[in-house]
C-alpha positions as CSV (number, residue, x, y, z in Angstrom):
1,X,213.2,-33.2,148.6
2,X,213.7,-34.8,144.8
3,X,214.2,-31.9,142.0
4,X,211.9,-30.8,140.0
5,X,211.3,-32.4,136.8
6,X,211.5,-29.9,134.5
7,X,213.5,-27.2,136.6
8,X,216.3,-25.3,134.5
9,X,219.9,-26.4,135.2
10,X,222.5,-24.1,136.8
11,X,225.6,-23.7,134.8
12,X,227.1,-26.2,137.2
13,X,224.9,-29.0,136.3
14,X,225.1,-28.4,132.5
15,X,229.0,-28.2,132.5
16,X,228.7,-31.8,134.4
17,X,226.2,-32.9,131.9
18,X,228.4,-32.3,129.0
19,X,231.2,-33.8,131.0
20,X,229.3,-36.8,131.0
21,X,228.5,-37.0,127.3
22,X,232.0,-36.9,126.8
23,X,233.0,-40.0,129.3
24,X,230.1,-41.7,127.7
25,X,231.0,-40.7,124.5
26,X,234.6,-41.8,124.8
27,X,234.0,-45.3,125.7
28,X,232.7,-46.0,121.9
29,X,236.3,-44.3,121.0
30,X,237.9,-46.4,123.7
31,X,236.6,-49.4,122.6
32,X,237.5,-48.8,118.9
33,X,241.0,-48.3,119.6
34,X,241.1,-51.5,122.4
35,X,239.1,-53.9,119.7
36,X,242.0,-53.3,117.7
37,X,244.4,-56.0,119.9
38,X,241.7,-57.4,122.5
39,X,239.0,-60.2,122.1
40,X,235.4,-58.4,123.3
41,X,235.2,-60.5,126.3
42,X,238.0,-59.7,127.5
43,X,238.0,-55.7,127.2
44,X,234.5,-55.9,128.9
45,X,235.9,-57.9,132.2
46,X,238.6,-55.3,132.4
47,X,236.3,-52.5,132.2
48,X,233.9,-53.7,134.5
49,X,236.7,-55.2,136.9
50,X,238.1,-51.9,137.6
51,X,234.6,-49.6,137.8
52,X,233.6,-52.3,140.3
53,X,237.1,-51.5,142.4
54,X,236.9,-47.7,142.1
55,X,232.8,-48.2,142.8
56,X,233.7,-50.1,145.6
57,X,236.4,-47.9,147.1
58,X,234.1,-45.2,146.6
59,X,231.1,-46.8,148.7
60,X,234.0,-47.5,151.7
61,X,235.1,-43.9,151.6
62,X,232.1,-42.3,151.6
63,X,231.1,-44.4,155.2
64,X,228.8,-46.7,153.6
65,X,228.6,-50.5,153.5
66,X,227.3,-53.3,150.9
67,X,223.8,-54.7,151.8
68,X,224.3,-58.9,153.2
69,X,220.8,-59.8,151.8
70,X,221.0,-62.2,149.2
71,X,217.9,-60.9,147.4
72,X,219.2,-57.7,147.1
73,X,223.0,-59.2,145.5
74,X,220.5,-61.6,143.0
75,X,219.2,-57.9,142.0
76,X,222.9,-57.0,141.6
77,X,223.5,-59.8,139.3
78,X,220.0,-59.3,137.2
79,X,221.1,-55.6,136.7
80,X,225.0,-56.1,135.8
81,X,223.6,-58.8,133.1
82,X,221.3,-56.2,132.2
83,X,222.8,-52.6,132.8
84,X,226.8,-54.2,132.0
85,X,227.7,-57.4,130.6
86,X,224.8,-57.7,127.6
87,X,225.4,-54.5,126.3
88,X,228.7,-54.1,127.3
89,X,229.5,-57.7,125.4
90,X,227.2,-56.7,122.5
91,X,228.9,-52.8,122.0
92,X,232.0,-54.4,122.1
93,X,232.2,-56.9,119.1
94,X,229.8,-55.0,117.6
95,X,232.7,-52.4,117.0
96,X,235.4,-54.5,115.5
97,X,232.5,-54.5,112.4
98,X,231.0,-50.6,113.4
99,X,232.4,-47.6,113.6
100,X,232.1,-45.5,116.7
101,X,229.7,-42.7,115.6
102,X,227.4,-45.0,114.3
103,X,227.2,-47.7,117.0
104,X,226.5,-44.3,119.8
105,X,223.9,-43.5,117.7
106,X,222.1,-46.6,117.6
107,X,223.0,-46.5,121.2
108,X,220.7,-43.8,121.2
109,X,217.9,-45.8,120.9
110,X,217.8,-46.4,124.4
111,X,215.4,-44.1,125.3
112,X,212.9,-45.6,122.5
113,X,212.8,-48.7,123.5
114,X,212.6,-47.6,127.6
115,X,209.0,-45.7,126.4
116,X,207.8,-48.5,125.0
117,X,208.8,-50.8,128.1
118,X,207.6,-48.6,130.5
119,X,204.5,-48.5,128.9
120,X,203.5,-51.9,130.0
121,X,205.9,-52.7,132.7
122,X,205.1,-49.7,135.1
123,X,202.1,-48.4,136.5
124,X,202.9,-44.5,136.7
125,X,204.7,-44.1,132.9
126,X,202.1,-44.2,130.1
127,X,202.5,-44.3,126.6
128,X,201.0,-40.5,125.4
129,X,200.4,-39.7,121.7
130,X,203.3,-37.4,121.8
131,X,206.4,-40.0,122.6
132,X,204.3,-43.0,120.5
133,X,205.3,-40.3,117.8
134,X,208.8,-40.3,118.8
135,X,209.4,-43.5,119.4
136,X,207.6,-44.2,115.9
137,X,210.2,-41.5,114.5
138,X,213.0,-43.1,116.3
139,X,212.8,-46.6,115.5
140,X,212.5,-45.1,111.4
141,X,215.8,-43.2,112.2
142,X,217.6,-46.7,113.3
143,X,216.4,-48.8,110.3
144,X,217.5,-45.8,108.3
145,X,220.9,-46.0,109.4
146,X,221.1,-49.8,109.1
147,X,219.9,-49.1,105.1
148,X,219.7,-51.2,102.3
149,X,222.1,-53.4,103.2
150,X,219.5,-55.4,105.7
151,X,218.0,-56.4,102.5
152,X,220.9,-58.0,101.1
153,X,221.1,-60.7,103.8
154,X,222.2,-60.5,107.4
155,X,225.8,-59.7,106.5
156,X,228.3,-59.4,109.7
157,X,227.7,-55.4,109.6
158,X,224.0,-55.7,109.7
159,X,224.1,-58.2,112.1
160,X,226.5,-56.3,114.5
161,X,224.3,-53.0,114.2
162,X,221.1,-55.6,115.4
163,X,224.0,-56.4,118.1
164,X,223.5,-52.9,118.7
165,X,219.7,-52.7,119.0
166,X,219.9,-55.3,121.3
167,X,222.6,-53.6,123.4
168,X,220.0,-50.6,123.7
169,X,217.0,-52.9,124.4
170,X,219.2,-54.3,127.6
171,X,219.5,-50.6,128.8
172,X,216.0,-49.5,128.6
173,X,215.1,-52.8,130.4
174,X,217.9,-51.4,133.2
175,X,216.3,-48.7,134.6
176,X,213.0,-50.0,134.7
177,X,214.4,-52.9,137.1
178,X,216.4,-50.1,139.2
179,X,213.3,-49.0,140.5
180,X,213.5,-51.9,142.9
181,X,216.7,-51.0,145.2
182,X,215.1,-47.3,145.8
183,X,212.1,-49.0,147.2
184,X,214.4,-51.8,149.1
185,X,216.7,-48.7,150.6
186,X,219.9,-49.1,148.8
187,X,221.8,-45.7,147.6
188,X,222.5,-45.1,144.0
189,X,226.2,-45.6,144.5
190,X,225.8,-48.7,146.7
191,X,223.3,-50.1,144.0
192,X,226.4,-49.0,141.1
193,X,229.1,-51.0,142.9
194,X,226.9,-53.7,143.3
195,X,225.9,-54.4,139.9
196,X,229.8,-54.1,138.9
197,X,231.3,-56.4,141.4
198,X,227.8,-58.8,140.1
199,X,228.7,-58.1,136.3
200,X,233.1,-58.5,137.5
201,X,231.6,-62.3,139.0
202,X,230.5,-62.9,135.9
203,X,232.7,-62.2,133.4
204,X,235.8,-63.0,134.9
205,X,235.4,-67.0,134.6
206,X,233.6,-66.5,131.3
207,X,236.9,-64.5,130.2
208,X,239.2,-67.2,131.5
209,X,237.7,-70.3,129.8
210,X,236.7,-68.3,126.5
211,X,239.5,-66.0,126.2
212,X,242.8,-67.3,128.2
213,X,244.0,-63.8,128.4
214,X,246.9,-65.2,129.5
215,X,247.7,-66.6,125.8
216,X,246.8,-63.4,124.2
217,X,249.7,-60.8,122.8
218,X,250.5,-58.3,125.5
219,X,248.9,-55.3,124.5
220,X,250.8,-51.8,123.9
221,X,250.9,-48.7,125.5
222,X,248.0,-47.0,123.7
223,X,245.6,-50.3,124.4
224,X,246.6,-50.1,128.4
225,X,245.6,-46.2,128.4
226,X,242.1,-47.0,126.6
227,X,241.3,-50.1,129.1
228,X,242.1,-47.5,131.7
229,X,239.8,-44.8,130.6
230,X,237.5,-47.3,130.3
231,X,237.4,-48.3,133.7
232,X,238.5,-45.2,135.2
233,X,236.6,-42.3,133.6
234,X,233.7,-43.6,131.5
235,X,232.5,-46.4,133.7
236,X,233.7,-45.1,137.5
237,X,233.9,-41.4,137.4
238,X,230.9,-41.2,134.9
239,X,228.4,-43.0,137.2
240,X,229.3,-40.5,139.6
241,X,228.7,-37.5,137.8
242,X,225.5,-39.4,136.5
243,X,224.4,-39.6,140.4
244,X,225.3,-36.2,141.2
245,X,223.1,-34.9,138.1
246,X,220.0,-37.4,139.2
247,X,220.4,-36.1,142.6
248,X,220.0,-32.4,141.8
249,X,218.8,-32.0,138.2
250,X,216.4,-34.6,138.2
251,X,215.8,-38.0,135.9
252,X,214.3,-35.4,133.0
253,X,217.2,-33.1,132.8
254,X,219.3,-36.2,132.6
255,X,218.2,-37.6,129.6
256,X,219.3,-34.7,127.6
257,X,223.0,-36.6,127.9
258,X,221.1,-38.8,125.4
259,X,221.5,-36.1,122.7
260,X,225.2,-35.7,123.4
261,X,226.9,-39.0,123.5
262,X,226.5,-39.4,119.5
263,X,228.2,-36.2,119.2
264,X,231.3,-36.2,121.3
265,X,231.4,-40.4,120.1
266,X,231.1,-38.9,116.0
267,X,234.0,-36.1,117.1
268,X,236.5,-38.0,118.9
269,X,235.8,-40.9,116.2
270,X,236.4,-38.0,113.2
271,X,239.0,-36.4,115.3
272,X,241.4,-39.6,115.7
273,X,240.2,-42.6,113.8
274,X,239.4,-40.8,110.7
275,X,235.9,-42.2,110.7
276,X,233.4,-40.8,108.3
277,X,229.6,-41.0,108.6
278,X,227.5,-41.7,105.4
279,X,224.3,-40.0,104.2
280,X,222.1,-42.8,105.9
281,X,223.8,-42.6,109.6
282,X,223.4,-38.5,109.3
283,X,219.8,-39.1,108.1
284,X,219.1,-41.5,111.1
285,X,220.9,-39.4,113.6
286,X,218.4,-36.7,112.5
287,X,215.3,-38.8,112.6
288,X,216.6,-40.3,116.1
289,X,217.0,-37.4,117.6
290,X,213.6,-35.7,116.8
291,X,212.0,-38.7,118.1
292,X,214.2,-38.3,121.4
293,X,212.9,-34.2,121.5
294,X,209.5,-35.8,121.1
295,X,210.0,-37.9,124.0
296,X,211.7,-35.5,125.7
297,X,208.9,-32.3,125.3
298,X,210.7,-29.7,126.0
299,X,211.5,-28.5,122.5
300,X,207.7,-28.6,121.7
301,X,207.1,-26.6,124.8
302,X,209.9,-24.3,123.7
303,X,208.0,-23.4,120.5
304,X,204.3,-23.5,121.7
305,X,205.4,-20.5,124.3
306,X,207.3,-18.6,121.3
307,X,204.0,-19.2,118.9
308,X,202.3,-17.9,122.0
């Protein structure tokens, strides 16, 4: 039986919640210290290289098996472009120009664009007057943190926070497609690996012919450890805590993660790359996430029963 929508999470599932903010969280502070001695391109194929290995030997040791229909691998390659290598591509360069706290929190548009999207592109998620006011909200927040500097002229920082739009508009398109391998039969995990080992096809010859890797500087020590966190904990070991929560908590619970990633991406990025936010990302943060808690509805419910 699926969870309940709206049912309150154990102490369990909020402790793997906030676990998950922090992988997701960490791979803007991974990709700000990997930018540093890396072309884009390249960090991306190594991230998605190694989630599609771990993905892979996950599916294998759990006792399942990849699916051998070839419409079902075109669905893997529409999802890794649009779940992996557009926003992972996008995120990337976009913070050699962005710091970390800020691109995550116009990551955290995401769920804005999705309503919209949904809207039109679903038959069972309708626009209601309560997230066309949060999404209305949200998308002020975002052109609040971009500021006056839009007005200037697209400059490589404004034009790298669009980069960052876009990466968000490729997410909320993600999930929307998903729906498909639930209603073809394909698990979760399966349907993860899949899109990696799609999104690995594609960016490894990309990678070679753009970037010859093999020309490039050898990184250090400190580069090799945020490739492999990359890999390792915020794309492998965070798509399986985002499974387990979908599983148990349900898909409304899990959107609360939304809230969190700016934060632990702002405090790592404070913490070790003496980042500072300005008054405008603050203000946008703020304006984002009310539209998310409009979305979202539980806060609203929250005060109607305390007025009551």
């Amino acid at each position: 039986m699926p969870p309940a929508l709206n049912r309150t999470m154990n102490p369990l599932e909020w402790g793997l919640l906030l676990t998950l903010a922090l992988l997701w969280g960490g791979s803007y502070f991974y990709n700000a210290i990997a930018v540093q001695a890396l072309p884009p391109l390249t960090i991306v194929t190594v991230r998605v290289s190694g989630g599609a290995i771990l993905l892979y030997a996950l599916v294998r040791g759990t006792g399942r098996r990849m699916p051998s229909d070839p419409a079902i691998w075109l669905a893997f390659f529409i999802m890794g472009l649009l779940n992996t290598v557009i926003p992972f591509n996008l995120i990337a360069w976009a913070q050699s120009h962005v710091a970390s706290g800020p691109a995550a929190i116009l990551n955290a548009t995401t769920p804005l664009f999705a309503v919209v999207f949904a809207n039109y592109l679903t038959a069972d998620e309708h626009m209601t007057m309560a997230r066309l006011g949060g999404v209305i909200i949200g998308f002020v927040g975002a052109v609040v943190m971009i500021g006056p500097d839009a007005l200037e002229g697209l400059s490589v920082h404004v034009v790298a926070e669009l980069g960052l739009l876009l990466a968000s508009i490729a997410y909320a398109l993600s999930p929307i497609y998903a729906r498909r391998f639930a209603r073809a039969g394909v698990s979760p995990m399966v349907a993860a690996a899949g899109q990696f080992i799609a999104a690995s096809a594609t960016m490894i010859p990309l990678t070679l012919v753009v970037d010859r890797p093999w020309t490039l500087a050898m990184p250090g020590p400190g580069v090799w450890a945020a490739l492999f966190a990359l890999a390792a904990l915020s794309t492998a070991l965070a798509y399986v805590i985002y499974y387990r929560i979908l599983s148990t908590a349900g898909a409304v619970n899990l959107m609360l993660v939304t809230f969190l990633v700016p934060v632990s991406a702002i405090l790592l990025g404070t913490l070790f790359l003496n980042e500072q936010l300005g008054l405008n990302h603050l203000a946008g943060m703020t304006l984002i996430g009310l539209g998310l808690a409009a979305i979202d509805g539980r806060p609203l419910r929250v005060l109607r029963r305390r007025i009551a």
